[in-house]
C-alpha positions as CSV (number, residue, x, y, z in Angstrom):
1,X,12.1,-15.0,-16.6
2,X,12.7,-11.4,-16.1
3,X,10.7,-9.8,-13.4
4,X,8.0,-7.2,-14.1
5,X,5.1,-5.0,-12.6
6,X,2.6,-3.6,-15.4
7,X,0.6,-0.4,-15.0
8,X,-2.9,0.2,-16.6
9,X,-2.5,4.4,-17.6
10,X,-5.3,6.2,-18.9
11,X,-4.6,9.4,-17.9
12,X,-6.5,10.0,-14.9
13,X,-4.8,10.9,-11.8
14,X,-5.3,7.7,-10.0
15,X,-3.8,5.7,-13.0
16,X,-0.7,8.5,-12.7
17,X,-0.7,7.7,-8.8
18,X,-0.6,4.2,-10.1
19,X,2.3,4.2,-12.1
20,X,4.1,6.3,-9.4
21,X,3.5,2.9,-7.5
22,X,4.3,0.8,-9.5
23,X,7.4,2.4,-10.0
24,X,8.8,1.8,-6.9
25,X,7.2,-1.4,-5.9
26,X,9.2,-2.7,-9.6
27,X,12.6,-1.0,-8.2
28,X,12.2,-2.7,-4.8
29,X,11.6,-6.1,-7.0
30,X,14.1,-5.3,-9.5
31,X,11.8,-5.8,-11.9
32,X,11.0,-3.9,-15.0
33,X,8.3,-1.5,-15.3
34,X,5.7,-1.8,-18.5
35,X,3.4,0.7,-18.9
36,X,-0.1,-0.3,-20.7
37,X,-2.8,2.2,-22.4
38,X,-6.0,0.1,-23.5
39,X,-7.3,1.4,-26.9
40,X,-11.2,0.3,-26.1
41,X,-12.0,-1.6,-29.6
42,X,-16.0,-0.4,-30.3
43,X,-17.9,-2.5,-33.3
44,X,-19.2,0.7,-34.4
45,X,-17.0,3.3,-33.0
46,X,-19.0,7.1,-32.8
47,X,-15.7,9.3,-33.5
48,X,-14.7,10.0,-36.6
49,X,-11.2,8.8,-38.2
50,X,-9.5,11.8,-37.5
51,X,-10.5,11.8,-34.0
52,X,-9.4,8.8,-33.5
53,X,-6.0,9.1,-34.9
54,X,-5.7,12.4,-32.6
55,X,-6.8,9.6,-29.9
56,X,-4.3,7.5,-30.5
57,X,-1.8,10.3,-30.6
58,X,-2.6,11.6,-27.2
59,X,-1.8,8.0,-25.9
60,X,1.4,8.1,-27.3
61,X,2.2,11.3,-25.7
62,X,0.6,10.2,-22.3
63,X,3.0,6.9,-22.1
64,X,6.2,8.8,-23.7
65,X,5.8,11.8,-21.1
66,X,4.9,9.4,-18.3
67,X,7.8,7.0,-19.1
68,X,10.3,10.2,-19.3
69,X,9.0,11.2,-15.8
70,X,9.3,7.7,-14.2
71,X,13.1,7.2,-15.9
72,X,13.9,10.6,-13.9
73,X,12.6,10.0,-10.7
74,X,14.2,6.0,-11.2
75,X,17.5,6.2,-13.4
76,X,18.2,2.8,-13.1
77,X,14.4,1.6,-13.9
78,X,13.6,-0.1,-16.9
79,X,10.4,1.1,-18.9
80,X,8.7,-0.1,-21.3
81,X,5.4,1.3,-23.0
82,X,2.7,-0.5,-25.5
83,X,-0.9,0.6,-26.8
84,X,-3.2,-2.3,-26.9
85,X,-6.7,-2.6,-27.7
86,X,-9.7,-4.0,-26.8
87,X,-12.1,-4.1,-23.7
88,X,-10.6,-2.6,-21.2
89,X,-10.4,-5.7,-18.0
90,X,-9.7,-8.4,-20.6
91,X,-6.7,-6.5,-22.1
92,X,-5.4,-5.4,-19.3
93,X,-5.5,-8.7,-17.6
94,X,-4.3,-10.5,-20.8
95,X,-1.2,-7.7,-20.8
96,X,-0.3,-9.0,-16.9
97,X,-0.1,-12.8,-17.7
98,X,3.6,-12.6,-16.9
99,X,3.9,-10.1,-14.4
100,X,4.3,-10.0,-11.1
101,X,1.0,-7.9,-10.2
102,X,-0.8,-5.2,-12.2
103,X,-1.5,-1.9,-10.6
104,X,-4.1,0.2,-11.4
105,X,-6.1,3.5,-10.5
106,X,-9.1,3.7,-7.7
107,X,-11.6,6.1,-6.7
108,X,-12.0,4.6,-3.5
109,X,-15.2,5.6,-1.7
110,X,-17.2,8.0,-3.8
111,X,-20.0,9.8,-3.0
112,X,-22.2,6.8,-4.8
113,X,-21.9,3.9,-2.9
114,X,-22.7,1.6,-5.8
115,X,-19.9,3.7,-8.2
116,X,-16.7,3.3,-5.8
117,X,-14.0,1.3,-7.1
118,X,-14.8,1.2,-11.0
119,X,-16.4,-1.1,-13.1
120,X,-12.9,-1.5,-15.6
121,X,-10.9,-1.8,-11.5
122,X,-13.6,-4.6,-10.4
123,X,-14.0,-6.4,-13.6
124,X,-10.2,-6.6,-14.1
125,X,-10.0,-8.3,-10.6
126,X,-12.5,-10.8,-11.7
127,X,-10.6,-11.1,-14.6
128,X,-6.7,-12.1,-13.8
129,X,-5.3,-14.8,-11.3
130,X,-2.3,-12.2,-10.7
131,X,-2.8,-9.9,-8.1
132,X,-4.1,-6.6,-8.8
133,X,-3.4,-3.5,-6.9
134,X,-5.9,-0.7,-6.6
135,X,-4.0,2.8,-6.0
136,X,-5.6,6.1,-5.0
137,X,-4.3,9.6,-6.1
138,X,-4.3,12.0,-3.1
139,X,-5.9,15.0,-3.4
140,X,-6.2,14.4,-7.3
141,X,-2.5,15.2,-7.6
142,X,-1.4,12.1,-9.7
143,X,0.3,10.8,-6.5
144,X,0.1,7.9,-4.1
145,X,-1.2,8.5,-0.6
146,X,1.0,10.0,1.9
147,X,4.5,9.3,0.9
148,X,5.2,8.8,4.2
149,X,3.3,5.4,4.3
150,X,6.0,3.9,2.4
151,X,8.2,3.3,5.6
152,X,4.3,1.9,7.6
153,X,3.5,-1.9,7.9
154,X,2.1,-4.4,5.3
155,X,-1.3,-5.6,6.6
156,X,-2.7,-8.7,5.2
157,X,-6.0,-9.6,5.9
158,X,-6.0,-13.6,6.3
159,X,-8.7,-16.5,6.4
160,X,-7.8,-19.5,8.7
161,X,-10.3,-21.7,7.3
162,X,-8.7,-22.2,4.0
163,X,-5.4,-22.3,2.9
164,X,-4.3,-19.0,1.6
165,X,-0.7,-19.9,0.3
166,X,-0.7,-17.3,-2.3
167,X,-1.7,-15.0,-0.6
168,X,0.8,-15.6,2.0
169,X,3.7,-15.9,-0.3
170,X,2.9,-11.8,-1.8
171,X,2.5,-10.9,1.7
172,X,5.7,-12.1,3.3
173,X,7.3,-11.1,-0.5
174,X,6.1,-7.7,-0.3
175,X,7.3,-6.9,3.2
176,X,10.7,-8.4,2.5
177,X,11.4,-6.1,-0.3
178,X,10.4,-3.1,1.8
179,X,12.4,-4.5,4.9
180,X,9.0,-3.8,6.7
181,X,7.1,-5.4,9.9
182,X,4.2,-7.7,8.2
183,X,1.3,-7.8,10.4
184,X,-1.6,-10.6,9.7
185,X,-5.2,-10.0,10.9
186,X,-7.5,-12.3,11.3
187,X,-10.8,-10.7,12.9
188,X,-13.8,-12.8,14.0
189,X,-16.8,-12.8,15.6
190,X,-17.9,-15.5,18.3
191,X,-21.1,-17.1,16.8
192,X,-24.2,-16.2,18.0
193,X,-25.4,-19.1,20.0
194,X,-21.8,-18.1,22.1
195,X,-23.0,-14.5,22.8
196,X,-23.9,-15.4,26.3
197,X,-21.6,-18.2,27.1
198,X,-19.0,-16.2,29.0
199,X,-21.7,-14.7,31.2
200,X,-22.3,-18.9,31.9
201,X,-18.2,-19.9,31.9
202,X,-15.7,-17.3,31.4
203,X,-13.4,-19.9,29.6
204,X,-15.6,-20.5,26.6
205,X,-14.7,-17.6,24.8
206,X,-10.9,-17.5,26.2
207,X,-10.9,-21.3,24.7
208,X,-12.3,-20.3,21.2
209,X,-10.0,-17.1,21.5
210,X,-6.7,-19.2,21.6
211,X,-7.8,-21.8,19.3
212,X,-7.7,-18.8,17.0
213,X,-4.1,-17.6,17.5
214,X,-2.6,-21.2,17.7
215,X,-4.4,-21.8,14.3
216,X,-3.2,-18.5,13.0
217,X,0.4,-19.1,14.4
218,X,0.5,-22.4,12.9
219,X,-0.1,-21.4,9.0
220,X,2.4,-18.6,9.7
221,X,5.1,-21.0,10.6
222,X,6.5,-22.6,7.3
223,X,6.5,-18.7,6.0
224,X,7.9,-17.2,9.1
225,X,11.1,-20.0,8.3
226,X,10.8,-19.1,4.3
227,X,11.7,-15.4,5.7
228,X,13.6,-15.9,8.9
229,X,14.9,-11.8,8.9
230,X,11.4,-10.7,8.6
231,X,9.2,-9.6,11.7
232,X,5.6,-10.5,11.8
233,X,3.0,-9.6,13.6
234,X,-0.3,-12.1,13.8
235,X,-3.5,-10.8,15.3
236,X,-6.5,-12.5,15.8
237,X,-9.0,-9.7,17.4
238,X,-12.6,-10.0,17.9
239,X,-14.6,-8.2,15.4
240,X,-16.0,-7.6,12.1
241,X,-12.8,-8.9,9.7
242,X,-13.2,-5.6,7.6
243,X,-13.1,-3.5,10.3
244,X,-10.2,-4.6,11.8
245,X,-7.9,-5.1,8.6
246,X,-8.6,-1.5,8.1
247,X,-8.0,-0.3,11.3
248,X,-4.8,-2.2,11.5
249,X,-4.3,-0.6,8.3
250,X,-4.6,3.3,9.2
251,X,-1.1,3.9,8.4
252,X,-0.1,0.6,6.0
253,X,2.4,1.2,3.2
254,X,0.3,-1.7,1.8
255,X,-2.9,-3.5,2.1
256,X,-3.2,-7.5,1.0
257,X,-6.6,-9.0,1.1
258,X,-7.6,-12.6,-1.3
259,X,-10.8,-13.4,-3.2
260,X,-11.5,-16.9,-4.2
261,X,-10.6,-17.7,-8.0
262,X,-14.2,-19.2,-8.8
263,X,-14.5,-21.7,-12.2
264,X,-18.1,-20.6,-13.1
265,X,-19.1,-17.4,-14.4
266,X,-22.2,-17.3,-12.1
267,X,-21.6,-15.9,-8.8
268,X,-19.5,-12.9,-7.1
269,X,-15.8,-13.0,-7.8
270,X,-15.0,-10.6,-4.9
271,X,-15.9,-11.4,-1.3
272,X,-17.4,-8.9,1.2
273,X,-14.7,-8.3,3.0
274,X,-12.3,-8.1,0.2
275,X,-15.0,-5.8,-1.3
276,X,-15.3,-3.5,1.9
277,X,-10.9,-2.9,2.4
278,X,-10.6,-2.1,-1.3
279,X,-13.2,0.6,-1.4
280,X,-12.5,2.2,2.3
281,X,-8.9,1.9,2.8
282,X,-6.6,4.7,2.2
283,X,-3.5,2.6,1.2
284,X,-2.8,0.9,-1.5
285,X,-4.7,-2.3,-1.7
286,X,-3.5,-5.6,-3.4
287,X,-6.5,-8.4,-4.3
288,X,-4.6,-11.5,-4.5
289,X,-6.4,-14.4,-6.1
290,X,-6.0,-18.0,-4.7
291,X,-8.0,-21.7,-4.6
């Protein structure tokens, strides 16, 4: 099966910034690039015929122009365009089933805190099992942030108390294609019946502390020998997990975090501190679905 990274464009500048992504992520993969416009399918639409032909029109021109931009700046991509309709996180999703990830545009933080990533962004996530990668413009210019961060780390944010293999696998993937140091951050916090143990034994915490690495170290292992070239960094600091993914993250080329793939419709399908990297980090952030 031929590789490929698929690209929600709507127009906006952080779907542009998206495809400008994408574009590169699919030449480090070798993969081809598809480009996807969702045509939002309304039981009773409000615009008249016309309008909506001129709509359709304008999506046409968006991918063709975009495509002819991308095919510049990579001569030896391969793009691919399609219109497809109908709501907006189902189609998308449904258009990724075979792809590698699916990138799309992000706000990021917005003044509103309840308004930051986008309901189409959020619900897509929720929606697909392949990993979904939330790209800011900068500056509203239609471009990724800082160009630069393209030669900075991959940062995954990890959970040791459950296995995370899919997680792991884009991770390591991802920094082998950009020849880039991976560094894996597991932040904590000592539970709260601890918070005065080291006053009574200094070796509590410097116990729980090292259980923590050797646990870390020890679901790195089978990947670090799956990717013996590759140079990895594991961290286990103490603090909010959030906090320090995106401070290890300052100047990442690319941000992984997971969210549990959940069976029932009841319930959130993004955790907190999945939901806290993807609307304050700068960098590109991936959501990687796993058990």
């Amino acid at each position: 099966m031929t590789s490929q990274v698929t690209v929600g464009l709507d127009g906006t500048p952080e779907s542009t910034a998206a495809a400008r992504w994408a574009a590169r992520d699919a030449e480090l993969r070798g993969a081809r690039l598809d480009l996807v416009h969702v045509e939002e399918w309304l039981e009773h639409p409000p615009l008249p015929v016309t309008t909506t032909e001129t709509q359709r029109a304008w999506a046409e021109n968006l991918l063709r122009d975009t495509a002819d931009e991308l095919r510049r700046e990579h001569p030896d991509l391969d793009v691919s365009t399609r219109r497809v309709g109908g709501l907006p996180s189902v189609a998308l999703a449904h258009a990724a089933e075979d792809s590698d990830l699916l990138a799309i545009g992000s706000r990021g933080l917005g003044i509103v805190a309840g308004f930051i990533v986008g309901s189409v962004a959020s619900a897509t996530i929720a929606e697909t099992e392949r990993p979904v990668v939330l790209v800011r413009s900068a500056d509203g210019t239609g471009h990724p942030p800082d160009g630069d961060r393209d030669s900075g780390p991959v940062v995954a944010g990890l959970d040791i108390r459950q296995p995370c293999d899919e997680l792991l696998a884009f991770a390591f993937e991802e920094a082998a294609h950009r020849d880039a140091l991976l560094i894996v951050v597991h932040g904590w916090t000592p539970p709260t019946i601890l918070s005065y143990a080291p006053a009574l034994d200094p070796d509590v915490l410097d116990e729980i502390v090292h259980g923590r690495a050797t646990t870390l170290d020890a679901m790195l292992s089978p990947w670090r020998d799956k990717f013996p070239g590759l140079r990895v960094e594991p961290r286990a600091p103490i603090g909010q997990a959030a906090v320090q993914i995106l401070h290890a993250a300052s100047d990442a080329a690319l941000v992984i975090v997971g969210r549990r793939i959940r069976r029932s419709a009841f319930g959130g399908h993004i955790g907190p501190i999945t939901h806290a990297v993807m609307h304050h980090a700068i960098s590109p952030v991936a959501v990687v679905a796993h058990d």
